[in-house]
C-alpha positions in Angstrom: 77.9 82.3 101.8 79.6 85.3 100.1 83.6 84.6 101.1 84.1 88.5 102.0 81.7 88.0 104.3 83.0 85.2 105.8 86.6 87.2 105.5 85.2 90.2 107.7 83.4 88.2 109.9 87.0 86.2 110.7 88.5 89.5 111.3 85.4 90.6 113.5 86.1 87.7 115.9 89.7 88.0 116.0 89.6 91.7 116.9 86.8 91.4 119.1 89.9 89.1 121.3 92.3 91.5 121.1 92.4 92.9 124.8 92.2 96.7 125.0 95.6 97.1 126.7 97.5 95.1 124.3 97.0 97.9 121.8 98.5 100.6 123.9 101.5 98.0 125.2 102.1 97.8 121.7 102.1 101.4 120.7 104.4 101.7 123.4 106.5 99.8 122.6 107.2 100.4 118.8 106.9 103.9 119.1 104.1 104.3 117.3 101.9 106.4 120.1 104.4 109.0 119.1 103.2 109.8 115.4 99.6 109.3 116.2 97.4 112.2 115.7 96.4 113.8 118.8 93.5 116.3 119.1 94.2 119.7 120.9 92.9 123.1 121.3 93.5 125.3 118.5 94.6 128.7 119.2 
């Protein structure tokens, strides 16, 4: 086995358990929902 392959598939199965929610909570909470891009209409 290759290890960047084992690497990425590690990552793949720890972010596979992240719940949904607990992203935004986060983002919330540090501020960082702030300076994300959003996408809007362009006039």
């Amino acid at each position: 086995m290759k290890p960047t392959k084992f690497k990425y598939g590690l990552l793949s199965q720890v972010v596979t358990n992240i719940p949904a929610y607990l992203v935004q909570k986060l983002a919330c909470k540090h501020g960082v929902n702030k300076q994300a891009r959003t996408f809007g209409q362009s006039i």
